[in-house]
DOMAR-175476 format. One record per residue (C-alpha): y negated, x negated, z. Coordinates in Angstrom, 3 decimals. Last residue first. Layout:
<nodes>
NODE         yy         xx         zz
NODE          Y          X          Z
...
</nodes>
This chain:
<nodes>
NODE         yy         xx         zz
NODE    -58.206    -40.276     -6.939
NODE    -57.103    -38.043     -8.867
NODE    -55.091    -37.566    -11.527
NODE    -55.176    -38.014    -15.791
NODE    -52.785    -38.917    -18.222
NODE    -53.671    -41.603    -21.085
NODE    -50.742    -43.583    -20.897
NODE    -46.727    -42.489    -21.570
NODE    -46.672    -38.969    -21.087
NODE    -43.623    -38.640    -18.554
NODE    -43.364    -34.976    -18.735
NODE    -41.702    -35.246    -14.846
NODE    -43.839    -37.851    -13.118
NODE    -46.213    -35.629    -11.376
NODE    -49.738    -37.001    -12.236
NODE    -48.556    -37.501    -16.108
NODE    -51.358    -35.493    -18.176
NODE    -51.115    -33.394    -20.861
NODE    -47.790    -32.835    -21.461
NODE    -47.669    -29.431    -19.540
NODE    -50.537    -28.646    -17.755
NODE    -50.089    -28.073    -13.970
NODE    -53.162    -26.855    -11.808
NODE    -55.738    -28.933    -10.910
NODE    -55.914    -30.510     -7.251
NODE    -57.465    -28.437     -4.361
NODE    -58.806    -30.571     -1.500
NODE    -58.544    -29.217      2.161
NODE    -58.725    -33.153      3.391
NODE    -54.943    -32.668      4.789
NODE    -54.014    -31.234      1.648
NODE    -55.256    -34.078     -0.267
NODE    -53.088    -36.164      1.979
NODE    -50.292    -34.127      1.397
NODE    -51.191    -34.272     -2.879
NODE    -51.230    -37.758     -2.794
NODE    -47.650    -38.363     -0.637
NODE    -46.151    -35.897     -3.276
NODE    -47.592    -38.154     -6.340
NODE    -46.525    -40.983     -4.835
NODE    -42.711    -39.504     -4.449
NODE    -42.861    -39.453     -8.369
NODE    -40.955    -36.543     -9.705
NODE    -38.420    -37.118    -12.139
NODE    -35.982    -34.750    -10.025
NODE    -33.951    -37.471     -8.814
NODE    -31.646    -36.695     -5.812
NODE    -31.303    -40.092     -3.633
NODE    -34.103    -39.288     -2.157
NODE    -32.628    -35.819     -0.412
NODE    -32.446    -36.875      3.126
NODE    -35.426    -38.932      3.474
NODE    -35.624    -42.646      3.684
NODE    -38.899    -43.131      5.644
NODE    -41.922    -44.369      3.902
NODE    -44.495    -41.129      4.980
NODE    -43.330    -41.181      7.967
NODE    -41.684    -37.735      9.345
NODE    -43.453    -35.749     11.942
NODE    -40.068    -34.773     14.016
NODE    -40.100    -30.494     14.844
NODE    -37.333    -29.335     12.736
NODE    -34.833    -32.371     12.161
NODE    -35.094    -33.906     15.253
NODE    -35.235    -30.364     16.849
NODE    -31.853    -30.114     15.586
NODE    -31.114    -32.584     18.812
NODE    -27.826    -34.635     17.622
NODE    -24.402    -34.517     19.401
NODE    -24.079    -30.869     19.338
NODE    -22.783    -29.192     22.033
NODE    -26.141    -27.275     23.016
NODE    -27.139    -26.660     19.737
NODE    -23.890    -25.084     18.558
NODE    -24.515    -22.488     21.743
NODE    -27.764    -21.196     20.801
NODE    -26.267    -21.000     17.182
NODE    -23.989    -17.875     18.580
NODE    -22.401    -17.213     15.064
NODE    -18.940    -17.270     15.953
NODE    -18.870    -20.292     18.140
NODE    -16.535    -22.007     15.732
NODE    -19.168    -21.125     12.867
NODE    -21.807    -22.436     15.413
NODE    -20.045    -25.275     15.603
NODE    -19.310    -26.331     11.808
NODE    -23.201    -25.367     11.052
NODE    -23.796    -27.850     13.846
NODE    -21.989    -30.625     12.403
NODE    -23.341    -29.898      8.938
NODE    -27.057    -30.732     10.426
NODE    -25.138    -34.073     10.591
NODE    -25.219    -34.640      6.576
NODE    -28.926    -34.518      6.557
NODE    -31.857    -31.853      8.164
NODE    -34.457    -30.500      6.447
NODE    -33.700    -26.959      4.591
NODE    -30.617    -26.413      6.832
NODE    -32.551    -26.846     10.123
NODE    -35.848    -25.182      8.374
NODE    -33.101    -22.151      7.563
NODE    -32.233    -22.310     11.436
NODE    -35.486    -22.109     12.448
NODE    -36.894    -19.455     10.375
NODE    -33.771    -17.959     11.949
NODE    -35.130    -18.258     15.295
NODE    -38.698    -16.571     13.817
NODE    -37.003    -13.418     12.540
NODE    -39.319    -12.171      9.596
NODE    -42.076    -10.251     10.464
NODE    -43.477     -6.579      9.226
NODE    -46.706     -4.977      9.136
NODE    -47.687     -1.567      7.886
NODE    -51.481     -0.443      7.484
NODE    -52.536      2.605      6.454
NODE    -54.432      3.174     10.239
NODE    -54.951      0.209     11.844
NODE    -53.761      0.046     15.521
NODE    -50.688     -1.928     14.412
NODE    -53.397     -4.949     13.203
NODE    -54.480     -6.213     15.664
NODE    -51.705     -6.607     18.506
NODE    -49.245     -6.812     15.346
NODE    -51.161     -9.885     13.910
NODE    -51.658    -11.654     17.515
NODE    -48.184    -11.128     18.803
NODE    -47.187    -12.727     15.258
NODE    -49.438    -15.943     16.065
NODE    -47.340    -15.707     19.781
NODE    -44.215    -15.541     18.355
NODE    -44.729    -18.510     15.021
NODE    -45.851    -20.991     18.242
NODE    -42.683    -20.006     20.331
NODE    -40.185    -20.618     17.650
NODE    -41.729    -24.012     17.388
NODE    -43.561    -25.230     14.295
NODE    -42.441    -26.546     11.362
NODE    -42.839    -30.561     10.910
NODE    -44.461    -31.925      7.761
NODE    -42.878    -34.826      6.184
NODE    -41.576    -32.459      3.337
NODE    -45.060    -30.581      2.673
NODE    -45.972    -32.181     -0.644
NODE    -43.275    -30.312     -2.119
NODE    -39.516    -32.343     -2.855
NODE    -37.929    -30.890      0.108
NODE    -39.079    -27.580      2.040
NODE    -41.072    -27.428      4.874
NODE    -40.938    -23.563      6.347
NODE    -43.969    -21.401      7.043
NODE    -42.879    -18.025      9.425
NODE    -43.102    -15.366      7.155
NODE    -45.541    -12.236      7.138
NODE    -45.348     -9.429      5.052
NODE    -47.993     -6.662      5.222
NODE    -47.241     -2.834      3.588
NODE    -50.888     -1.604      2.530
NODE    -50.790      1.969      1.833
NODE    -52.100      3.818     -1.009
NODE    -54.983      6.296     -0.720
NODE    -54.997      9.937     -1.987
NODE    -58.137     12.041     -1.919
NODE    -59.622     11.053     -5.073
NODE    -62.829     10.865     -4.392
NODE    -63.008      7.775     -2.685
NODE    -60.455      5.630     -3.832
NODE    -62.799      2.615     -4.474
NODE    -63.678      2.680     -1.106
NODE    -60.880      3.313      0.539
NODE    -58.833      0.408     -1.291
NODE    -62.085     -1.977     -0.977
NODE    -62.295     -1.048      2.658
NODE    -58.435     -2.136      3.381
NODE    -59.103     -5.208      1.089
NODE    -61.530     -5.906      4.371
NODE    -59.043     -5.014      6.828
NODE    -56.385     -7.045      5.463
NODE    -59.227    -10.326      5.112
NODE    -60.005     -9.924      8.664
NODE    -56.528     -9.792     10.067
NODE    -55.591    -12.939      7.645
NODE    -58.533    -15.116      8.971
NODE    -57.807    -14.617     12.666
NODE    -54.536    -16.293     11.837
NODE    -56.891    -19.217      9.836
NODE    -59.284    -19.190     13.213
NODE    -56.684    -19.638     15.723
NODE    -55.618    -23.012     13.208
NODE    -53.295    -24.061     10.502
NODE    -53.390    -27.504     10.104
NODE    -49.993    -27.069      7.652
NODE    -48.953    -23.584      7.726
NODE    -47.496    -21.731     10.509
NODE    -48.205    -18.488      9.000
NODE    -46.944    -17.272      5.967
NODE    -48.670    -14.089      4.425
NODE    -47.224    -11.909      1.277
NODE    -49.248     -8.274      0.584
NODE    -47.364     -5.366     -0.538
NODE    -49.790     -2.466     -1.788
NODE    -48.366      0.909     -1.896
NODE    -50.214      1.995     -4.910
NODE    -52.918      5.247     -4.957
NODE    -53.616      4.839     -8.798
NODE    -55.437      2.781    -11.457
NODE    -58.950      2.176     -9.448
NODE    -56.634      1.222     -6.372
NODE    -55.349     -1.698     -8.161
NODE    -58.075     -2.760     -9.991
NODE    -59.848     -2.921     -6.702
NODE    -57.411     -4.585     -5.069
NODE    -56.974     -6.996     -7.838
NODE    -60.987     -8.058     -7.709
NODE    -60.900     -8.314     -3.600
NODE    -58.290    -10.833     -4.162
NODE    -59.764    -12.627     -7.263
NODE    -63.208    -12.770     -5.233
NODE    -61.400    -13.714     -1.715
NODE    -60.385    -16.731     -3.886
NODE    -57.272    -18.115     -5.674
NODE    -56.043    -21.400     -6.749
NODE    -53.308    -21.760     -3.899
NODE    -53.789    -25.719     -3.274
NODE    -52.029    -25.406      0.282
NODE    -54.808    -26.780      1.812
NODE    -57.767    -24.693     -0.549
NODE    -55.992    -21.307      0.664
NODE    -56.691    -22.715      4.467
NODE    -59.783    -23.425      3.601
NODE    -60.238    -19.895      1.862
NODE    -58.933    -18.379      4.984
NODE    -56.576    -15.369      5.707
NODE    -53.476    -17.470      3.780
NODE    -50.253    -16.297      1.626
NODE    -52.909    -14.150     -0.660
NODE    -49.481    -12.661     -1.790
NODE    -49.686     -9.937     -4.336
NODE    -47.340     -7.282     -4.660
NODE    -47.595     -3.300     -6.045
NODE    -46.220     -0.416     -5.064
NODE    -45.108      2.964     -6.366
NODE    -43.827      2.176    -10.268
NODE    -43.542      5.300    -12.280
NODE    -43.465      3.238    -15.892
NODE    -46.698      4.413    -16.959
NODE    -48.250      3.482    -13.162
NODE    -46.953     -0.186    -14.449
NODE    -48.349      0.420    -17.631
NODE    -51.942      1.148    -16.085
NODE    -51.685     -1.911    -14.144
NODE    -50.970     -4.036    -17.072
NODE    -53.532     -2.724    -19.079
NODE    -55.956     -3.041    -16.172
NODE    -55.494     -6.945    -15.813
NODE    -54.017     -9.023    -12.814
NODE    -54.223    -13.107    -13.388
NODE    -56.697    -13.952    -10.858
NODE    -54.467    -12.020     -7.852
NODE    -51.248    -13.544     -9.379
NODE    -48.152    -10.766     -9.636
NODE    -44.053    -10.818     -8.804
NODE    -41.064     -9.775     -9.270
NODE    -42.287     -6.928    -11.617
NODE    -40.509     -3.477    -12.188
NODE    -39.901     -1.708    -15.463
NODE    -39.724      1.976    -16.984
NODE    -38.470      2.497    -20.352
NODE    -39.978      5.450    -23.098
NODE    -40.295      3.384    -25.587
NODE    -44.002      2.920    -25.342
NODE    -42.891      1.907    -21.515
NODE    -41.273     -0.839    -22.514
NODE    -43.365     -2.120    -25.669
NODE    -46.795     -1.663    -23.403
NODE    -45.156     -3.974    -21.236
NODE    -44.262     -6.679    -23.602
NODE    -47.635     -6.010    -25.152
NODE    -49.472     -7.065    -21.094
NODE    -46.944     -9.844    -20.676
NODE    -48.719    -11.418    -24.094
NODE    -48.611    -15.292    -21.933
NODE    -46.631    -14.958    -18.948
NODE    -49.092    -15.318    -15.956
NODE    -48.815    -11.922    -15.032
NODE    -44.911    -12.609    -14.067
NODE    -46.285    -15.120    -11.600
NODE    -42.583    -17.022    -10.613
NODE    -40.970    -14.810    -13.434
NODE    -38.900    -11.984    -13.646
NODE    -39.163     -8.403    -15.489
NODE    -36.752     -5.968    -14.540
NODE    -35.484     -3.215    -17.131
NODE    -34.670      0.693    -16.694
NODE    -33.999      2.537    -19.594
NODE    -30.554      0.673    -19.435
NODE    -28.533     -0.656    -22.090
NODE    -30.575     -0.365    -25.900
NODE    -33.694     -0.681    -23.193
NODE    -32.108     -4.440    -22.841
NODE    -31.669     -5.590    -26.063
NODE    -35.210     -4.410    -26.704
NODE    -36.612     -6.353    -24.276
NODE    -34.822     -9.685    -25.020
NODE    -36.042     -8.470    -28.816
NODE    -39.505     -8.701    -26.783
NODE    -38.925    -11.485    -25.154
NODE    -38.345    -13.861    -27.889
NODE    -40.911    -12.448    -30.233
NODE    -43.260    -13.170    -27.292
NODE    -42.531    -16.970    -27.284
NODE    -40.837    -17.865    -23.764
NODE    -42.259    -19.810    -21.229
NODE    -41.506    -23.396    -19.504
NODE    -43.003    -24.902    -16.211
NODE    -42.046    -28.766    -16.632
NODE    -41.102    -28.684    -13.307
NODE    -38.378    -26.568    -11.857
NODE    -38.285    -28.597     -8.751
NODE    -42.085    -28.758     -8.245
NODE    -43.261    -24.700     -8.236
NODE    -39.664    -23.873     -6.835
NODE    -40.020    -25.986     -4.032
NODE    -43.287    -24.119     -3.419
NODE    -45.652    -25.007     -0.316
NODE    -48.188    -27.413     -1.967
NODE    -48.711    -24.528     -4.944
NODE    -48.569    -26.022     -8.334
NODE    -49.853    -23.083    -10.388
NODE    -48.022    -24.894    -13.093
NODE    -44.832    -22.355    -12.562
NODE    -41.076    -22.834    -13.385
NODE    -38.687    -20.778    -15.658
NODE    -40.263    -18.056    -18.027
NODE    -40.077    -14.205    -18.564
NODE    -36.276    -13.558    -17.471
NODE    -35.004    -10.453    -18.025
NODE    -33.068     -8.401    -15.671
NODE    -31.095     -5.138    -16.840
NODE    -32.051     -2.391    -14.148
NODE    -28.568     -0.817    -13.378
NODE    -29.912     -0.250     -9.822
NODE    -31.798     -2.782     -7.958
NODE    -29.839     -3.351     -5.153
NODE    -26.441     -3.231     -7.261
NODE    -24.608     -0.724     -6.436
NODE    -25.447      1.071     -9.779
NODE    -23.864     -1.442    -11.997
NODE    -24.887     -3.972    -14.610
NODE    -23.355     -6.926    -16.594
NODE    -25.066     -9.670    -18.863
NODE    -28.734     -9.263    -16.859
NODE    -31.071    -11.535    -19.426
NODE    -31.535    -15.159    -19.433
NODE    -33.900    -16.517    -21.758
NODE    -32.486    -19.012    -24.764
NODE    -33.201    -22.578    -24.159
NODE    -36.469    -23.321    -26.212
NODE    -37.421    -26.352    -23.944
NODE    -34.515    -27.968    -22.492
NODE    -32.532    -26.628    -19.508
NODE    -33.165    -28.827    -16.831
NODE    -30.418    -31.719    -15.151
NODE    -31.375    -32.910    -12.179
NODE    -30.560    -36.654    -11.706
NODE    -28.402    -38.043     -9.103
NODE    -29.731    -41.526     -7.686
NODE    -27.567    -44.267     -6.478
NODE    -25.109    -44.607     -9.904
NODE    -21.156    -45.037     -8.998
NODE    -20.219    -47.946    -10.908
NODE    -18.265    -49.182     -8.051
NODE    -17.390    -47.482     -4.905
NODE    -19.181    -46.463     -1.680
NODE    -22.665    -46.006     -3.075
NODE    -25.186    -46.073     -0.347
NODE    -27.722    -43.544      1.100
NODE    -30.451    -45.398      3.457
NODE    -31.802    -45.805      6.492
NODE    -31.496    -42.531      8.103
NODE    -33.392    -41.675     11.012
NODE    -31.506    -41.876     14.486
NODE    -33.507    -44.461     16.660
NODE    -31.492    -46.936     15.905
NODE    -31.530    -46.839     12.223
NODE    -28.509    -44.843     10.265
NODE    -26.478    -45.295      7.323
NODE    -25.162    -42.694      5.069
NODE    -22.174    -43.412      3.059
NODE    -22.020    -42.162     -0.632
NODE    -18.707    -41.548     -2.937
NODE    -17.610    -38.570     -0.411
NODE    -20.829    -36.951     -1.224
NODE    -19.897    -36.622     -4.607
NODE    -22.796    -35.366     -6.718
NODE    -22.286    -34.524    -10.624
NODE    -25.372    -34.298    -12.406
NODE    -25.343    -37.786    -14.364
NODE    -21.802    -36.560    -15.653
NODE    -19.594    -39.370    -16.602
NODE    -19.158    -41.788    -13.467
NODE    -19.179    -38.407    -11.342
NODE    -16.770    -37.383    -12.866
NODE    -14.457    -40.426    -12.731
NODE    -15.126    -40.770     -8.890
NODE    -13.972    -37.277     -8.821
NODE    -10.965    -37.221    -10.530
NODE    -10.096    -40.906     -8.938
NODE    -10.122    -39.148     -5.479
NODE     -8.436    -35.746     -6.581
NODE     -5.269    -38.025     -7.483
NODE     -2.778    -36.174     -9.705
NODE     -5.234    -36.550    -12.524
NODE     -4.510    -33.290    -14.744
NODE     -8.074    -31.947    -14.580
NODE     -9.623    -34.537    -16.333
NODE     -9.929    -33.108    -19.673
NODE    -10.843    -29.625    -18.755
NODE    -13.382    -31.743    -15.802
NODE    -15.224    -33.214    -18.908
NODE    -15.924    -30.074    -20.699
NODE    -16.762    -28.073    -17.701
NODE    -19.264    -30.607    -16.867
NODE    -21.185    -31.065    -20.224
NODE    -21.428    -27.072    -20.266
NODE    -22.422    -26.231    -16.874
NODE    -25.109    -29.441    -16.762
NODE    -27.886    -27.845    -18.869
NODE    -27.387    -24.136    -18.931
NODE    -26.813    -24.116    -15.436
NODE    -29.926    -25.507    -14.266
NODE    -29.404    -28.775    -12.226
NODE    -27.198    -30.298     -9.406
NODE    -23.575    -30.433     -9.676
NODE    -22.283    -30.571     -5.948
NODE    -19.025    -32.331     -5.434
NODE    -15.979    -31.910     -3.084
NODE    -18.071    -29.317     -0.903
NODE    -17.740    -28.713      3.412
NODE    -19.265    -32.078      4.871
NODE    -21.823    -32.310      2.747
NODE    -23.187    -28.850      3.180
NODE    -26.033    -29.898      5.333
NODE    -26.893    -33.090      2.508
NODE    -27.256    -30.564     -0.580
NODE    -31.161    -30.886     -0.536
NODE    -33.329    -29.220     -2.996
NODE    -30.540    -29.535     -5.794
NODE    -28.558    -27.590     -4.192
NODE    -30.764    -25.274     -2.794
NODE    -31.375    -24.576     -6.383
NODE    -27.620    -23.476     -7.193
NODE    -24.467    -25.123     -7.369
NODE    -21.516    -25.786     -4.863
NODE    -18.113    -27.138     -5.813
NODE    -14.722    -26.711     -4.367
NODE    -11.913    -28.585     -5.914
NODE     -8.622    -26.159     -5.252
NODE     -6.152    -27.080     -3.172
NODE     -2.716    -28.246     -3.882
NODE     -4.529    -31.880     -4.873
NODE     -5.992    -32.303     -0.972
NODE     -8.118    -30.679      1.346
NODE     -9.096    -31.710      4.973
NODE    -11.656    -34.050      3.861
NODE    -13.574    -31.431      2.680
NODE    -13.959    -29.694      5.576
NODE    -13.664    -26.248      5.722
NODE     -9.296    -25.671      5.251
NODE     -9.103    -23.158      2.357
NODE     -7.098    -19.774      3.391
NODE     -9.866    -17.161      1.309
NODE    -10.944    -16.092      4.469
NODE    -11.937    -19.147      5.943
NODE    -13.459    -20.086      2.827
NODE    -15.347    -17.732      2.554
NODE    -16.387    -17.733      6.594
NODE    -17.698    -20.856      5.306
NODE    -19.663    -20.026      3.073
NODE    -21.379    -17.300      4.614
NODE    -22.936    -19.698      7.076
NODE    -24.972    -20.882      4.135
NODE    -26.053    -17.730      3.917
NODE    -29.208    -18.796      5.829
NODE    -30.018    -21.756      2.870
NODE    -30.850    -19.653      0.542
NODE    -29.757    -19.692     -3.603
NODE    -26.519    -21.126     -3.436
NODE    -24.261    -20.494     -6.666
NODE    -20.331    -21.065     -5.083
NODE    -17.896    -22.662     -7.672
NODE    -14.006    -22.534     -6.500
NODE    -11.826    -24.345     -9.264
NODE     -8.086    -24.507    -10.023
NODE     -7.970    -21.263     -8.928
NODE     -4.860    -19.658     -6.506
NODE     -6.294    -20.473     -3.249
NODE     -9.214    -17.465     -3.591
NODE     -6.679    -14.785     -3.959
NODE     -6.154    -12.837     -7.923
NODE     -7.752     -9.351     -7.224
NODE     -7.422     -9.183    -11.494
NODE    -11.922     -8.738    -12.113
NODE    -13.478     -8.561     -8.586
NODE    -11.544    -11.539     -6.991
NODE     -9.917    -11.367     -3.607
NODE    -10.679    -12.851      0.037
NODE     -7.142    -13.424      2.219
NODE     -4.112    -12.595      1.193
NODE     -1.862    -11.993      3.919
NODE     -4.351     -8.965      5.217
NODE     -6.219     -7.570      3.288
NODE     -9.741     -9.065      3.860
NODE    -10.361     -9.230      8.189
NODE    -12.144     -6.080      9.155
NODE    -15.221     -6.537     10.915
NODE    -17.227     -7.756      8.097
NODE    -16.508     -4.311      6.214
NODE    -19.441     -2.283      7.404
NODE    -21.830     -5.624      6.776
NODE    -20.335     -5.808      2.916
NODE    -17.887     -8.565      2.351
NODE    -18.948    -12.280      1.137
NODE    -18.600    -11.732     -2.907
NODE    -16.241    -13.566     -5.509
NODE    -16.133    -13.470     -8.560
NODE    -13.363    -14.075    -12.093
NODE    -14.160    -16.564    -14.401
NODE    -11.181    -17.469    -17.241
NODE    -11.953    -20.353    -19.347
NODE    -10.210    -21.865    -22.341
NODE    -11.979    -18.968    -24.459
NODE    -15.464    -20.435    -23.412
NODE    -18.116    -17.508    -23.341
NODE    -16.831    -16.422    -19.601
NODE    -18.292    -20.012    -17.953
NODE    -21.982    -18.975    -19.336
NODE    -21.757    -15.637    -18.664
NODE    -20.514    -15.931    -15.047
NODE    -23.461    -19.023    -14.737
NODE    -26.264    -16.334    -16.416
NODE    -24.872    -13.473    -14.168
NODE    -24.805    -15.626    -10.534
NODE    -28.980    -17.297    -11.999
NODE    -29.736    -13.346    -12.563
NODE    -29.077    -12.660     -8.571
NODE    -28.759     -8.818     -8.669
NODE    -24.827     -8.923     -8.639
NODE    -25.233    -11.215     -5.679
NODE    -27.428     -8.569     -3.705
NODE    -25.544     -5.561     -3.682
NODE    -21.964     -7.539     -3.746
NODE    -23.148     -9.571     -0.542
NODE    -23.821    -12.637     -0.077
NODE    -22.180    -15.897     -0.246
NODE    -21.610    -15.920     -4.108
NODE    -18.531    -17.178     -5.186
NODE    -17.654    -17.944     -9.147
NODE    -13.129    -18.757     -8.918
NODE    -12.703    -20.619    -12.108
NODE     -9.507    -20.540    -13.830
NODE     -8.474    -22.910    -16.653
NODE     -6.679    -21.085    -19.059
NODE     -3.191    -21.587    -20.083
NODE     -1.995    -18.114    -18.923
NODE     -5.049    -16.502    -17.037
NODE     -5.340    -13.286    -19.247
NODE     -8.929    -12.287    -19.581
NODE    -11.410     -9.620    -17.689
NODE    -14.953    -10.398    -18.263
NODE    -17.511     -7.818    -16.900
NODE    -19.971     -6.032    -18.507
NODE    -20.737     -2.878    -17.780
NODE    -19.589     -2.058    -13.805
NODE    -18.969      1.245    -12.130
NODE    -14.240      0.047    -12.756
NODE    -15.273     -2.874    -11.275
NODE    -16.545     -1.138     -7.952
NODE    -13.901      1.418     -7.537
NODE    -11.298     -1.442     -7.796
NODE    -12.970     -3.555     -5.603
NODE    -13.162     -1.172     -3.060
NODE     -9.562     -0.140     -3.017
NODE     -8.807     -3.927     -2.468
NODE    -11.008     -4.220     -0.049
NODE     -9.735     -1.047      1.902
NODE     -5.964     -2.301      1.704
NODE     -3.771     -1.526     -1.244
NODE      0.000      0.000      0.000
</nodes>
């Protein structure tokens, strides 16, 4: 008799479009795990476009993997055979290859109650030839792999169209070593992508901080480059749908990869550098692919207004009778037109993210937008119809002060008095739904030395924004968690011992109180240490074409409250990454 998961999985491939079922005989098989749920992996667009990507090879059969729904978590998986797949409910142990796409650090924990389930020992070094190789890609991955070290044969670090292809390709013609060792030592001679933590050995100073990142065998390269899909790669679009998913059986497109806005805070702003765009003929027979699916389509991008001709691509949805959404919208980038197709399409709420109350503060973490542009898109906005309006707010930033918290209660009340204002008249006024995140360093931004504050610090700034702002009428306000701000910072910044205490509070079932007071290393080392500006970080040896003296300029021009121009592609070498050969500008 099936069990409840398998019953589930049943019902849910048989709502899907889409999905790649093949006969394994022959065929490499590749288990694709995402450490989330099935709502929210299956709206992840980088999970479809690696699925797709695997599932076009004939010698290749993908089948997924999803961490169980919060009802189900519970239960044990049916029980004997541990976590199944979505497409033949073939167990986790049975592929030749288990691939999990990582996209934030706090399911990392997920993974390993994966594994767990799917009857893999955790540690790497525990597995040998009858097991599967376990890989780990994603851009949290190639941020800083180091906490996972412990748990993952190999990370391949780079945008899936890039290094999937050149990988698969050489591991189909390795696959046959007997010895995983030599497999992976020879992989990771061949693909420049291809990290194998077991191949480097960490050594440590005195006082804790780690020297350096070695090699451990011969011909094995010290830095890892980051592969990027080149210019002109094809955009990814949504390659299966279902209604389960959390937002609907909207097909995804994606607008462009990267941004030039070159925020100090964004990994994503420096790690997918050069920022890259598609042509509007592209998009909009990406567009029409998609409303020959779905009516309903999702527009992606890191500032979807941005996107060169978004406002035609838009009119094109909605002018065939499709409705779309937006990930996200700049302040000094929001037009009418696009506003007006966005009330078109029946969307209720809108999203900008001033991120900081104070233009200072806006000018530190090089934000390139003024109370002007704000009040400018509030006004547009409540001129086109009575939106919800999301606003995005981090606090804990870099020299924030009493007077920058202060900052981001007076500015909501003041694009509070623009909404009312220009809505007078009309009797209906949208409500403003505040977001507020505790800041967290990330690697590779100008903000990696920079220590996060204490869980106490982020409490008492949000004490202050609900004190003041909960008596407001219109006004919603919502914080994230500030311990697990903590623990993502932990997993964001710390190196191959952080994995120690992801180990222990696994064995202590979650209670990461506990893990930190039987761990051998304070994570407060990792969290709350001012790092040097020459120290060996945990993530150096990951090349991203990014010169670390560009970084260490922008931090100190964030400490002075200096902006620095925003990114253009091939014109100038500041960063490294388009490597113009003479001629670029920066500053001094």
């Amino acid at each position: 008799m099936e069990g409840k998961s398998t019953l589930r999985l049943r019902e849910r491939l048989a709502r899907e479009r889409g999905a790649v079922t093949k006969e394994w005989g022959g065929r490499l098989s590749v288990a694709l795990a995402y450490p989330n749920t099935y709502r929210l992996g299956m709206s992840n667009l980088g999970f479809q476009v690696v699925y797709d990507l695997l599932n076009r090879d004939e010698q290749i059969v993908c089948e997924r993997f999803f961490y169980p729904d919060e009802p189900e978590t519970s239960l044990p998986p049916d029980r004997g055979k541990g976590l199944l797949s979505m497409e033949s409910l073939s167990p986790l142990a049975r592929f030749d290859l288990v691939a999990f796409s990582l996209s934030f650090e706090n399911d990392y924990p997920h993974v390993l109650h994966m594994l767990e389930w799917g009857h893999l020992p955790l540690r790497r070094e525990d597995r040998d030839e009858s097991h599967p190789m376990v890989l780990a890609g994603g851009v949290t991955m190639f941020l800083n792999p180091e906490p996972l070290a412990l748990f993952f044969d190999a990370f391949l670090l780079g945008e899936a169209e890039a290094v999937l292809p050149r990988f698969m390709e050489a591991f189909q013609r390795s696959r046959d070593s007997r010895d995983r060792t030599e497999l992976l030592a020879g992989l990771a001679r061949e693909v420049p992508s291809f990290y194998v933590p077991s191949l480097y050995r960490p050594l440590y100073r005195p006082d804790g901080i780690l020297e350096s990142l070695v090699p451990a065998a011969s011909g094995i390269p010290e830095r890892i480059r980051v592969e990027r899909a080149a210019p002109g790669y094809r955009p990814a679009v949504s390659v299966m749908t279902t209604p389960e998913a959390e937002f609907g059986e909207k097909v995804l497109v994606e607008l462009g990869r990267g941004c030039g806005r070159s925020c100090r805070f964004c990994a994503a702003g420096y790690v997918y550098r050069p920022p890259r765009t598609h042509g509007e003929a592209e998009l909009s027979a990406c567009v029409d692919r998609a409303l020959s699916i779905t009516p309903e389509v999702g527009l992606l991008s890191a500032a979807v207004s941005d996107t060169p001709g978004i406002e035609n691509l838009t009119a094109r949805i909605v002018d065939r009778g499709g409705r779309f959404s937006v990930s996200s919208l700049r302040a000094d980038s929001l037009g009418p037109r696009l506003l007006e197709h966005l009330k078109q399409a029946g969307q209720k709420s809108v999203a900008i993210a001033p991120e900081a109350g104070t233009e200072r503060l806006r000018r530190v973490i090089n934000k390139h937008i003024t109370e002007e542009d704000i009040f400018r898109a509030v006004r547009l906005i409540a001129a086109t119809r009575a939106f919800t309006l999301r606003l995005y707010f981090m606090i804990g930033l870099p020299t924030e002060t009493r007077e920058d918290v202060d900052g981001i209660v007076d500015l909501v009340k003041r694009i509070r008095h623009h909404m009312v204002a220009e809505s007078r008249g009309r009797g209906t006024i949208g409500r403003i739904r505040l977001s507020v995140n505790g800041f967290v360093p990330k690697a590779f931004t100008p903000f990696q030395w920079v220590p996060m504050e204490t869980v106490d610090q982020l409490k008492a700034k949000q004490k202050v924004l609900r004190k003041a702002l909960l008596k407001e009428g219109g006004i919603d306000v919502a914080f994230d968690v500030a311990r697990w701000a903590y623990v993502q910072a932990l997993l964001s910044l710390g190196d191959r011992r952080a994995g120690n205490i992801l180990l222990l509070a696994h064995r202590f079932h979650g209670d990461w109180k506990k893990a930190f007071r039987h761990s051998d290393v304070n994570p407060d080392f990792f969290v709350h240490r001012p790092k040097a500006l020459d120290e060996c970080l945990p993530w150096d040896h990951i090349d991203h074409g990014i010169r670390k003296e560009h970084l260490i300029r922008e931090f100190r021009l964030a400490l002075r409250a200096k902006e620095s121009p925003e990114c253009v592609v091939g014109a100038c070498d500041r960063c490294g990454v388009c490597g113009k050969p003479e001629g670029g500008t920066d500053i001094p």
